[in-house]
N, C-alpha and C positions, 0 to 999 in steps of 0.2 A: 825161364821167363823170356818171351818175344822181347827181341832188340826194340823193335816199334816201342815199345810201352817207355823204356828206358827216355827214348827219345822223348816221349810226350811231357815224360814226367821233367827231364831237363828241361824242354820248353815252356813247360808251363811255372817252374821254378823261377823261369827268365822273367817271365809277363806277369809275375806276382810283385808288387812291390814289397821291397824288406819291411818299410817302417811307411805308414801314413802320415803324409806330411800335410797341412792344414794350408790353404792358399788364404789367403783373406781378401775379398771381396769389399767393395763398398758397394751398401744397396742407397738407394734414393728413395725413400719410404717419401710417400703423400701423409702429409697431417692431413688430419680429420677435422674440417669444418665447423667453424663455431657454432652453424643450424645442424649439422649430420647430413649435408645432402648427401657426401661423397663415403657415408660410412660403409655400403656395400666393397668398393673398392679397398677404401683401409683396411678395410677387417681381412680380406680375401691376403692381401699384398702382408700384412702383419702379420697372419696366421703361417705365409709361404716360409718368410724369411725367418720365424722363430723356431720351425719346422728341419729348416735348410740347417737351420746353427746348433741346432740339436736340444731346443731350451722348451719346445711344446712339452713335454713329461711332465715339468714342472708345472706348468698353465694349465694341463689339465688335470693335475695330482695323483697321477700313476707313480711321481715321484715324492714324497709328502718329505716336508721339511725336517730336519735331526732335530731332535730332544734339544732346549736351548742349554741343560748340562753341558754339552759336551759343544763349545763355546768353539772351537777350532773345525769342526765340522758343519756347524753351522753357518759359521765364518764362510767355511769353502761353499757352501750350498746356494748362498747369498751369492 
């Protein structure tokens, strides 16, 4: 095995992070309008950030809710 590759693979080892760490952001979301003027922006900025936080699945049900049985994973789901 080419020394080169060893190398790469350390390097790349380095520029991997071990564990993902979660930053938390504050976003400043626009309410939406008691007439809807501003609903294209809401929608657009609501769709970004729910997308961003990783909860779109659920809004569009590619992730569908647990059996209300099983009370703890639902719990979680919520």
């Amino acid at each position: 095995m080419p020394s080169g590759s060893t190398s790469q693979a350390a390097n790349a080892a380095l520029l991997a992070p071990a564990k993902l760490q979660f930053q938390y952001t504050k976003f400043e979301l626009c309410l939406l309008d008691n007439n809807g003027d501003n609903y294209m922006q809401w929608c657009k900025m609501t769709t970004l950030m729910l997308k961003y936080k990783g909860l779109w699945d659920i809004i569009d049900g590619s992730t569908p809710s647990p059996v209300p049985a099983d009370a703890q994973a639902h719990l979680k789901w919520t």
